[in-house]
Backbone bond lengths (Angstrom), bond angles and torsions (degrees), N, CA, C in turn:
res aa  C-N    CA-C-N  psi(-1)  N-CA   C-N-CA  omega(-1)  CA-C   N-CA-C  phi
1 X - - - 1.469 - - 1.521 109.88 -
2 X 1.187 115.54 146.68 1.993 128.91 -167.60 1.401 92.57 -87.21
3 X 1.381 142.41 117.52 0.942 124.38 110.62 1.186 147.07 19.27
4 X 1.589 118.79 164.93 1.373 122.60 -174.61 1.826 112.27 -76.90
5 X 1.033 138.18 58.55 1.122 114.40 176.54 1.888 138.15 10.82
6 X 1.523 100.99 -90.52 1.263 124.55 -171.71 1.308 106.65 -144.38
7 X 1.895 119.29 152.00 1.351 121.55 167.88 1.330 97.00 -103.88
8 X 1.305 110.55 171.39 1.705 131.98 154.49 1.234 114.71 -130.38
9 X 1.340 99.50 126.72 1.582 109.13 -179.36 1.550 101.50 -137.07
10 X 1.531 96.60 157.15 1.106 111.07 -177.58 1.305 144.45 -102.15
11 X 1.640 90.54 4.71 1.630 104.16 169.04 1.594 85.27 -158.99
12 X 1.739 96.59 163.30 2.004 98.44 -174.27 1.713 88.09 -85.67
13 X 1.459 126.74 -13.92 1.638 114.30 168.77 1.389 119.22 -51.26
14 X 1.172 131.71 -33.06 1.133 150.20 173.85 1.551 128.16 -35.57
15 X 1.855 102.28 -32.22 1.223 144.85 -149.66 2.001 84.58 -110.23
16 X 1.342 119.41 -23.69 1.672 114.99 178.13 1.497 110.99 -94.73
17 X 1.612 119.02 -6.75 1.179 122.25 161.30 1.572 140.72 -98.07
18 X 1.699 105.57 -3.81 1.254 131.75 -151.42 1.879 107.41 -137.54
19 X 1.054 97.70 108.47 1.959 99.60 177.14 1.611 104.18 -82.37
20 X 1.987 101.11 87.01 1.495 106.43 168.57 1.392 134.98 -103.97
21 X 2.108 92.49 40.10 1.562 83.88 -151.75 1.659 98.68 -72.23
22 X 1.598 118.09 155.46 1.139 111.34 -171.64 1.244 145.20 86.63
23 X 1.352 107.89 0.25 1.599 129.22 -174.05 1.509 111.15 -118.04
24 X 0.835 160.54 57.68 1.342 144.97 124.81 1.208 124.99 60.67
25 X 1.249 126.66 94.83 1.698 136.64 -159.12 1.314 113.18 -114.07
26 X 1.096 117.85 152.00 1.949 118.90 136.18 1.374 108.31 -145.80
27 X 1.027 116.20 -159.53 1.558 117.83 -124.08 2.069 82.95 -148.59
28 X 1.557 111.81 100.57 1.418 104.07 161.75 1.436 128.03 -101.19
29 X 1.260 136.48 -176.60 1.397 113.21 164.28 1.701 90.61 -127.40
30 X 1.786 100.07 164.02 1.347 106.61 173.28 1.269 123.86 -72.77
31 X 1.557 126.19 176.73 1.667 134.71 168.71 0.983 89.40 -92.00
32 X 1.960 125.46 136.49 1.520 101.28 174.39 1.991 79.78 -126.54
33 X 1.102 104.18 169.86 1.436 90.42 -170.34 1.760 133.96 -67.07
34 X 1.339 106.02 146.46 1.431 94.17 -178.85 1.235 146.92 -37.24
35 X 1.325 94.44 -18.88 1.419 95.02 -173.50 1.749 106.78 -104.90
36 X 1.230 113.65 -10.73 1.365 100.93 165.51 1.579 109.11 -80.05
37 X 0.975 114.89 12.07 1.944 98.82 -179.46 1.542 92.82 -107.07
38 X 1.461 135.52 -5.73 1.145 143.76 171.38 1.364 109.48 -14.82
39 X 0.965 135.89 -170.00 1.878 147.44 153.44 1.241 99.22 -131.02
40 X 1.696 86.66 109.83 1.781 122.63 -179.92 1.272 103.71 -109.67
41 X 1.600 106.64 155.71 1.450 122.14 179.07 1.456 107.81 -92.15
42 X 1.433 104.56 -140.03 1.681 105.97 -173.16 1.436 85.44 -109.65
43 X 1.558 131.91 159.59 1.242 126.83 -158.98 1.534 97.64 -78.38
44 X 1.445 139.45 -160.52 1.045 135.88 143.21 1.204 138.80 -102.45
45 X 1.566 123.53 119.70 1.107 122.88 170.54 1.703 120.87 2.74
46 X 1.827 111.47 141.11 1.496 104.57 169.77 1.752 86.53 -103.23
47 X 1.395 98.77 146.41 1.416 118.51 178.74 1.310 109.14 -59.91
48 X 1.514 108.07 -45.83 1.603 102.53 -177.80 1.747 117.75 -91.37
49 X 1.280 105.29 33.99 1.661 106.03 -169.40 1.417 112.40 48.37
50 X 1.491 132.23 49.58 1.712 115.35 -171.14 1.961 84.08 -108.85
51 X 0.924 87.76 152.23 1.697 111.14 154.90 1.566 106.16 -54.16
52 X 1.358 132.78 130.13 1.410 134.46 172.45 1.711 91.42 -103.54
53 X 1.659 112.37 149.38 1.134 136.56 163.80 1.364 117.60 -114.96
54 X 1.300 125.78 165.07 1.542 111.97 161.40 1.401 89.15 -159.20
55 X 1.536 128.83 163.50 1.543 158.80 -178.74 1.425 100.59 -172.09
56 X 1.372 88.87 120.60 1.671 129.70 -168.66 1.354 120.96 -133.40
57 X 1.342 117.88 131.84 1.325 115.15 -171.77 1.623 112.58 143.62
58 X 1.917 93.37 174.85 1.630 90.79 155.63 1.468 131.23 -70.79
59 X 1.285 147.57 90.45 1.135 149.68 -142.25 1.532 104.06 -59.68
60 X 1.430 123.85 145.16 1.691 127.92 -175.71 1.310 96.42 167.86
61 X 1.139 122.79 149.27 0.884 157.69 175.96 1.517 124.94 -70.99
62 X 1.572 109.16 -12.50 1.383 144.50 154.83 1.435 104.82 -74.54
63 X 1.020 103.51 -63.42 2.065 98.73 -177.13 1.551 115.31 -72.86
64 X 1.139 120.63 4.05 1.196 117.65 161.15 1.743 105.22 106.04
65 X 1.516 120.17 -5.49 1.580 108.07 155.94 0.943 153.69 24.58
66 X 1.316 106.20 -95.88 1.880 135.78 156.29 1.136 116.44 -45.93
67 X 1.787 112.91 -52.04 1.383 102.31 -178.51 1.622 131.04 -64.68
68 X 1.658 103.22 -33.57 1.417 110.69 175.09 1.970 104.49 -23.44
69 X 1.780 96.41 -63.68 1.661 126.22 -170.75 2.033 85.96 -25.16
70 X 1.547 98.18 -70.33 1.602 119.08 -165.25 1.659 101.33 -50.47
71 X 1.346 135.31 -43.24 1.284 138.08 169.45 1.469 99.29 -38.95
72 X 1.128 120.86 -108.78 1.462 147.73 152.24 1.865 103.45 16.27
73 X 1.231 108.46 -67.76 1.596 114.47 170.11 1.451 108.58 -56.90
74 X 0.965 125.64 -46.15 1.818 125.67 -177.81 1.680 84.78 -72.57
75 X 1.264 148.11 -104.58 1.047 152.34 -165.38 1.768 101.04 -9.42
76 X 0.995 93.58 -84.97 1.979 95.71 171.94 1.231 117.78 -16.07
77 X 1.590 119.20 -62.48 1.277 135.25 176.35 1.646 113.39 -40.47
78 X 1.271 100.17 -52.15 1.586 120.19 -161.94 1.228 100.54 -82.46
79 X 1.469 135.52 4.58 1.706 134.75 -172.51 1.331 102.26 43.71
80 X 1.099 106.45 66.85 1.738 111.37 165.05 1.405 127.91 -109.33
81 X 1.463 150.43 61.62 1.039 131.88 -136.37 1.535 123.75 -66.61
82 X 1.169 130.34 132.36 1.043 139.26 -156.04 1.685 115.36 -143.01
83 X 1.447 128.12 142.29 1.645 117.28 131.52 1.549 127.61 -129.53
84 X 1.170 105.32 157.57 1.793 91.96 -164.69 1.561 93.98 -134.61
85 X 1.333 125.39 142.96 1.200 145.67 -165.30 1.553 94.57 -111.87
86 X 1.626 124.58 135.50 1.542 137.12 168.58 1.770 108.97 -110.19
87 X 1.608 102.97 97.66 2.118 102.66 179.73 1.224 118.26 -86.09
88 X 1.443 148.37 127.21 1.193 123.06 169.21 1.588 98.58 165.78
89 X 1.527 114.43 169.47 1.131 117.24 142.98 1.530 129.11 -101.01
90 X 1.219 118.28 168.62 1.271 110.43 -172.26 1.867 93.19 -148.84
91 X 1.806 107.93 167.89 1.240 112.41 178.34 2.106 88.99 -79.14
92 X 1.112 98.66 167.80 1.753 113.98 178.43 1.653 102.97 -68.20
93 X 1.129 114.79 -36.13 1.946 112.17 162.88 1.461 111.02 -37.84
94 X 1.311 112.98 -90.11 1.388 151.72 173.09 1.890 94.97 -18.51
95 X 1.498 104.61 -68.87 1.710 126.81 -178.62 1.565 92.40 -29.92
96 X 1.257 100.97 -93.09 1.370 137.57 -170.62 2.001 94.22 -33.78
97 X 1.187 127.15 -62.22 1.199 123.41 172.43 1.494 133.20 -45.48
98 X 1.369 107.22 -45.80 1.621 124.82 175.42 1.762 102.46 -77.20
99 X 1.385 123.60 -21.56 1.220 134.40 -179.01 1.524 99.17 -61.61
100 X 1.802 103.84 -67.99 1.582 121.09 -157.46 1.489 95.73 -60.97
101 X 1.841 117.89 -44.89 1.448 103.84 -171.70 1.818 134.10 -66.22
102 X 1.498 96.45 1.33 1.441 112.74 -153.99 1.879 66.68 -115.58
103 X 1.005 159.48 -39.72 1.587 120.69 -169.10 2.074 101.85 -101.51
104 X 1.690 88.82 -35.30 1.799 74.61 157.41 1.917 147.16 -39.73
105 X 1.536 93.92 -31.53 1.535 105.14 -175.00 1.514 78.04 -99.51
106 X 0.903 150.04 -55.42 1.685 132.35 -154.01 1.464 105.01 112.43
107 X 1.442 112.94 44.95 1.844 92.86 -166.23 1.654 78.00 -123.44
108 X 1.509 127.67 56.02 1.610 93.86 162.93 1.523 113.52 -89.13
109 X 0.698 110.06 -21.56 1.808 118.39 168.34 1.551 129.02 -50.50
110 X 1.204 99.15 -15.65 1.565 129.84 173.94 1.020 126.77 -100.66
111 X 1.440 123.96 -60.04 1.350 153.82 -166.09 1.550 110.40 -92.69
112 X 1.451 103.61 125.69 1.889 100.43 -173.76 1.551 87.49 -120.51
113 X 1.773 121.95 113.68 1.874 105.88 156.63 1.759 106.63 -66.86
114 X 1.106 124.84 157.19 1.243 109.80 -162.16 1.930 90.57 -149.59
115 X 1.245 106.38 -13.34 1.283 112.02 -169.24 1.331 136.40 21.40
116 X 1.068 137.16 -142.09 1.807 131.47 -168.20 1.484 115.11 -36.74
117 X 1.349 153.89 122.57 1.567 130.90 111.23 1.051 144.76 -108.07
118 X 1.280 122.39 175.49 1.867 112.98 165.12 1.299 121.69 -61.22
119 X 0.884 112.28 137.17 1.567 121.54 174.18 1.323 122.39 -40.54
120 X 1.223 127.40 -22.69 1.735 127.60 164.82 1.225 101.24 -101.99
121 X 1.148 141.70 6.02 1.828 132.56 144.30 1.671 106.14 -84.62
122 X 1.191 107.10 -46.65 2.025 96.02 -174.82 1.491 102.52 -75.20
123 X 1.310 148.61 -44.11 1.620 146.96 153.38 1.379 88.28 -20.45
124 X 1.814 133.30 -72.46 1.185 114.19 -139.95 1.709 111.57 -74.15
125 X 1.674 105.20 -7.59 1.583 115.12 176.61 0.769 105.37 -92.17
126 X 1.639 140.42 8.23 1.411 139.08 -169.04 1.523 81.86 -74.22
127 X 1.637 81.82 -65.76 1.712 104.81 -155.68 1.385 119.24 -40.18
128 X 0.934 125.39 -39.29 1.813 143.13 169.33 1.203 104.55 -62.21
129 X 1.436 129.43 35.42 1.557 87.61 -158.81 1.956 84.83 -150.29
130 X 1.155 119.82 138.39 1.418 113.56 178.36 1.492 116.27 -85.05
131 X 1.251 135.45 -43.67 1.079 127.28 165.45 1.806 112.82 -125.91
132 X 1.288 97.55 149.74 1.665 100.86 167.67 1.656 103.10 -89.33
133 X 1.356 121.81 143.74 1.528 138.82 -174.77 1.389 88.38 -106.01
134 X 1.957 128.99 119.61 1.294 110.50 177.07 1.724 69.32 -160.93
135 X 1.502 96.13 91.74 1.512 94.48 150.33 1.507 133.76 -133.40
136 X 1.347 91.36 80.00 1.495 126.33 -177.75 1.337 128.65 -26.16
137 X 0.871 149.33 179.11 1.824 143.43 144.60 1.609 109.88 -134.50
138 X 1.988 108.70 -22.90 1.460 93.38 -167.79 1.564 103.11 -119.79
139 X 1.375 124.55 6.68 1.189 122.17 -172.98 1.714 122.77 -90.03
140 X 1.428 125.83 93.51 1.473 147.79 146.68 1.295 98.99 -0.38
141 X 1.359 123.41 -79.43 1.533 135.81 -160.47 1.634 104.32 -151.77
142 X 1.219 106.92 94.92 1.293 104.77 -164.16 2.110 102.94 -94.51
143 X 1.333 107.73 128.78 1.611 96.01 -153.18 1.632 97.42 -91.95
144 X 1.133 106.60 -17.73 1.834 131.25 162.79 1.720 93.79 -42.67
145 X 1.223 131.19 -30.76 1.574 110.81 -163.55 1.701 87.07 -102.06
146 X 1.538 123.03 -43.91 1.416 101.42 -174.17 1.550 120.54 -68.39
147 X 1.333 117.81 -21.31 1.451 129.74 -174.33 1.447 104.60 -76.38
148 X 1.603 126.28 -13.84 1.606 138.71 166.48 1.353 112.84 -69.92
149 X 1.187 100.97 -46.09 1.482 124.63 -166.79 1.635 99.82 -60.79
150 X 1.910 99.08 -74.95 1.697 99.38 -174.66 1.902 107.51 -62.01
151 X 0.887 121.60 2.42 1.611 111.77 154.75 1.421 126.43 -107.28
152 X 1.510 111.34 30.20 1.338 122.11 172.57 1.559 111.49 70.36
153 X 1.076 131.11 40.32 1.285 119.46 -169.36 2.103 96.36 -127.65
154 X 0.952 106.25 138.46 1.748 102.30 -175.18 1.432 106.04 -100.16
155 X 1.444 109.65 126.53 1.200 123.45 172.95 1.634 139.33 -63.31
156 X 1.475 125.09 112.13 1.620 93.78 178.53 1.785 97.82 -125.27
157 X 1.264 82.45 131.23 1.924 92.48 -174.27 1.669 117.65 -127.73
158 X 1.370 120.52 157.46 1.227 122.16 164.15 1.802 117.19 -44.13
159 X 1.070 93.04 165.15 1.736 103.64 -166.86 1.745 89.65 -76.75
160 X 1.532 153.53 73.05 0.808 129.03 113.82 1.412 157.47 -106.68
161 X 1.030 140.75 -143.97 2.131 123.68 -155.01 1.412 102.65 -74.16
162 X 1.417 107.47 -40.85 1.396 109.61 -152.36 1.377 97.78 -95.44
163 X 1.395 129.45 -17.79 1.329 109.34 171.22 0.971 129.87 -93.17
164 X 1.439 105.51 -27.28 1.891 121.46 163.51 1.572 110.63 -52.30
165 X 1.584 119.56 -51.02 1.478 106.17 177.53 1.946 101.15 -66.02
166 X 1.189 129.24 -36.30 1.644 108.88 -170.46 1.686 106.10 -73.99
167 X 1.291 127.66 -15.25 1.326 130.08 -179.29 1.785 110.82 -85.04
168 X 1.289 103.51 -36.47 1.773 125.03 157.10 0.985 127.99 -40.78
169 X 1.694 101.43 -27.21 1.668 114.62 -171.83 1.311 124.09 -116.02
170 X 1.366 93.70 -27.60 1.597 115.48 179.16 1.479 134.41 -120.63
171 X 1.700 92.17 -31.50 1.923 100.04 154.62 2.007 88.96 109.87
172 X 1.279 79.69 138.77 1.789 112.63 174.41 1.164 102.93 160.09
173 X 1.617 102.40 -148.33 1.482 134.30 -157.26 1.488 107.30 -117.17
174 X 1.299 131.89 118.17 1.271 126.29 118.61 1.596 138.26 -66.62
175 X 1.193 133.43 127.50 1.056 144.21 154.81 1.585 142.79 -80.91
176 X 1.566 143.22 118.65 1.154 98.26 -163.72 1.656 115.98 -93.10
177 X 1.083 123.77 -143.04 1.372 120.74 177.47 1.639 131.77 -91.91
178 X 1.588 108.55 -19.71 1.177 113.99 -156.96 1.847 87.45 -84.00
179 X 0.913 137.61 -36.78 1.497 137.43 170.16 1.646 114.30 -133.72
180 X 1.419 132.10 82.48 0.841 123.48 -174.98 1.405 110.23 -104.20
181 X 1.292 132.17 -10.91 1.527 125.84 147.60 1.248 106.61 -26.46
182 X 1.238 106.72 -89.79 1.643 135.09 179.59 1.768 116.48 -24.14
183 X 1.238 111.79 -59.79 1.083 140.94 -169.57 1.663 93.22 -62.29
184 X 1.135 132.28 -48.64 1.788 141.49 -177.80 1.195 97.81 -80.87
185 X 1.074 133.45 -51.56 1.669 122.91 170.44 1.311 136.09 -62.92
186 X 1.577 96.55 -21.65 1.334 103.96 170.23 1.837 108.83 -65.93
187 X 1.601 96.61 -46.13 1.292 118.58 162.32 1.740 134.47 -23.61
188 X 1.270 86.08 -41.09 1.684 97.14 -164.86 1.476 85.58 -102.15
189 X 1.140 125.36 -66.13 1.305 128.92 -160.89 1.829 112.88 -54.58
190 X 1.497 117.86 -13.00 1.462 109.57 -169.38 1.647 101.85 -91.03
191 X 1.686 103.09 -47.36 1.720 135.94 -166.49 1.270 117.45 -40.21
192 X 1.372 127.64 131.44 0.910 122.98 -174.99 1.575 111.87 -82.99
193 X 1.632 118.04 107.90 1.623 110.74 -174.63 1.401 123.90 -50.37
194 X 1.359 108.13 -35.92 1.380 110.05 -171.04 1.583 119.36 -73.72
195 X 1.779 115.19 -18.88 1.606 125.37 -175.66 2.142 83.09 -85.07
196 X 1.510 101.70 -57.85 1.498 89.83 159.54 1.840 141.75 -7.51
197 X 1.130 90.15 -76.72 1.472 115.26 168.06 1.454 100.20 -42.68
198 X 1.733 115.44 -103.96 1.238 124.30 162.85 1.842 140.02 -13.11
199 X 1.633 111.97 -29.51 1.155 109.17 141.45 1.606 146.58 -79.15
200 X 1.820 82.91 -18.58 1.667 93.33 -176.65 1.755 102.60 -64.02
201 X 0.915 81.48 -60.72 1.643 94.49 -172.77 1.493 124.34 -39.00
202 X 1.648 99.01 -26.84 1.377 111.16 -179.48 1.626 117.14 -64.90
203 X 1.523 92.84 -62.12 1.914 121.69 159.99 1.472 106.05 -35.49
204 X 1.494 115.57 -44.85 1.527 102.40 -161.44 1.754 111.46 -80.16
205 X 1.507 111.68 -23.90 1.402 131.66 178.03 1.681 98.28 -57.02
206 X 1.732 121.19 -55.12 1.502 119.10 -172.57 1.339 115.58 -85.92
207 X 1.286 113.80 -11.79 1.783 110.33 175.27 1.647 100.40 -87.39
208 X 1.171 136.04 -17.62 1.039 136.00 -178.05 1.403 107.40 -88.70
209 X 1.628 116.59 -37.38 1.270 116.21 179.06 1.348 132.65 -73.61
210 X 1.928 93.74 -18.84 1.352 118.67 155.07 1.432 144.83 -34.41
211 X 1.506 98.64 -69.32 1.260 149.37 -111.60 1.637 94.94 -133.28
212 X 1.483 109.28 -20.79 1.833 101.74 175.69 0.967 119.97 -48.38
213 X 1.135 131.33 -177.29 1.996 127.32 -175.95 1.670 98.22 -105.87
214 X 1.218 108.08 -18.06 2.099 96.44 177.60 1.359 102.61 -67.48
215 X 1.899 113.64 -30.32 1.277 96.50 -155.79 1.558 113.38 -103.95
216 X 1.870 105.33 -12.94 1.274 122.70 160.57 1.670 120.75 -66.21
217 X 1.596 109.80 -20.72 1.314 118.70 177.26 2.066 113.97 -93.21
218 X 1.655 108.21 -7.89 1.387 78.18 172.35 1.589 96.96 -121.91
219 X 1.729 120.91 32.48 1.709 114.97 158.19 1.268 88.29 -88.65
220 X 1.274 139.17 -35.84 1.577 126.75 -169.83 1.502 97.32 -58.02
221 X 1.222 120.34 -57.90 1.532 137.26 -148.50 1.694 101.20 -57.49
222 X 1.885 92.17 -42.53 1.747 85.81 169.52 1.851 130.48 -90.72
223 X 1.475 81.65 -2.27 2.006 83.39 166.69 1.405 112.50 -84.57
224 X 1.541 122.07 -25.01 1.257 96.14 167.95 1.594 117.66 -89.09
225 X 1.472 106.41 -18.61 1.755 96.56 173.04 1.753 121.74 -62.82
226 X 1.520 103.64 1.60 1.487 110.55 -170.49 1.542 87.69 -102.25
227 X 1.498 122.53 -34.50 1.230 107.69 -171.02 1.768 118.44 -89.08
228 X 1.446 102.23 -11.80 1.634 100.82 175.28 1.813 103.98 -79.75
229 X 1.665 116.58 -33.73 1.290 124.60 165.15 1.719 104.24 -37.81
230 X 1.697 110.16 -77.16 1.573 109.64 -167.42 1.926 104.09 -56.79
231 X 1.164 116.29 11.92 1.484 97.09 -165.91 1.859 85.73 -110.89
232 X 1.061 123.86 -52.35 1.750 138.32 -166.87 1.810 88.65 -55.80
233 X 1.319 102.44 -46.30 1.989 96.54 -178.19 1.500 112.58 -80.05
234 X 1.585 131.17 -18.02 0.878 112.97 171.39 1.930 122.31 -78.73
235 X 1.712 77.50 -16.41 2.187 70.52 -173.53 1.720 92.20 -99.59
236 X 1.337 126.35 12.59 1.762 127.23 155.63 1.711 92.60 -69.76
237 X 0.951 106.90 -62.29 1.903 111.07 -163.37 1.509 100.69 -59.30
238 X 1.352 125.65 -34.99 1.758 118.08 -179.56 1.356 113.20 -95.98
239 X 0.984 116.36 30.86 1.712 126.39 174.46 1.570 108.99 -92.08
C-alpha cells in the first residue's frame, strides 16, 4: 500500500500544532467568500464618533462570547465610547447567558444580540465595524478573522497559531490569556482610530488581493501538480 504522498495546509502555523517531521507539504490558501474579495471603500464613519466592535461566529463560550460582554464592561468603565454588535447562533444556554450578561453590566445601550445571518449581511457588518473581538480558545485557523480583515475591520484575538500568523501578515492585536478582556480594552481604548481606520483598509486591499479565487485556485493547482509529481516518482522507485 502507497503511502501518504503530500499534505496541504493552510497556514505554515499549522506545522506548530502537528508532528510532520518527514511528510511532505504545500502550502494552500482558503475560498473566503465572494463577496468579501469585493472592491470596498473606506468603511463609513460612525455619526456619533463611537468605537465599532463586532463578535462573529458560532456563539460559545469557547470562542470567546462572554468575553466580548467583559470587553465592552471594561470599555464602559474607562469612558470610552463605543458600540459592539454580537453575530451568530448559539444553543438557548449559551443565548440566554450572553443575554443575562449584557443587561447585568448595564450595556444594553451598547450591545446589539443580533444573532444568525447570511453571509452578505454579516460581511456587510464586518465592514462597519472597527475591530473584530475573536478571542478564541479552540480555533486552528479561524477564517472569521481573515474574512474581518478583507472587509477592513482589525482583528484582536487570543494568542493562537493561526491567528497570530494572519495578524503577522496582515496586522492587529494579540492578546494574552491571563486577562484578555482587559488586555483588548486596554487595546481599543489607547489606539489611535483614525491610524486604525487607515491600516485596516490597507490589510483589506492585500488579503483580498491575496485571497481572490484565480489566485487561490492556481496555489491549489500547484499542490496537486506537486502531489501527482511525488506520486509518478514514487511508483518509478517501486518498479
Amino acid at each position: 500500500m502507497v503511502g501518504l504522498v503530500r499534505l496541504a495546509l493552510l497556514s505554515k502555523s499549522q506545522e506548530d500544532e502537528l508532528d510532520l517531521s518527514g511528510v511532505p507539504r504545500s502550502y494552500i490558501r482558503t475560498f473566503l467568500p465572494e463577496a468579501s474579495l469585493a472592491t470596498t471603500g473606506v468603511p463609513p464613519e460612525p455619526k456619533s464618533g463611537d468605537v465599532r466592535l463586532i463578535h462573529a461566529g458560532r456563539l460559545s463560550e469557547e470562542k470567546g462570547s462572554l468575553l466580548l460582554v467583559d470587553v465592552c464592561t471594561r470599555l464602559r468603565d474607562a469612558h470610552v465610547p463605543f458600540q459592539a454588535e454580537i453575530i451568530g447562533s448559539a444553543d438557548p444556554v449559551v443565548w440566554d447567558q450572553i443575554s443575562k450578561s449584557i443587561d447585568d453590566n448595564g450595556l444594553s445601550k451598547h450591545v446589539s444580540l443580533l444573532g444568525y445571518m447570511p453571509v452578505p449581511d454579516l460581511l456587510r457588518h464586518l465592514g462597519h465595524s472597527d475591530f473584530l473581538i475573536h478571542l478564541s480558545r479552540s480555533d486552528s485557523y479561524p477564517l472569521i478573522v481573515l474574512e474581518g480583515i478583507a472587509c477592513s475591520s482589525t482583528p484582536i484575538c487570543l494568542d493562537m497559531p493561526g491567528a497570530r500568523s494572519m495578524i503577522e501578515s496582515y496586522g492587529g492585536h494579540i492578546v494574552g490569556n491571563s486577562d484578555p478582556a482587559g488586555d483588548a480594552a486596554d487595546i481599543i481604548g489607547s489606539i489611535n482610530i483614525a491610524e486604525v481606520r487607515r491600516c485596516a483598509l490597507a490589510a483589506s486591499k492585500l488579503v483580498r488581493s491575496q485571497f481572490n479565487w484565480a489566485s487561490s485556485a492556481e496555489v491549489l493547482d500547484t499542490a496537486l501538480r506537486q502531489c501527482i509529481s511525488d506520486r509518478m516518482a514514487q511508483k518509478m522507485t517501486s518498479r
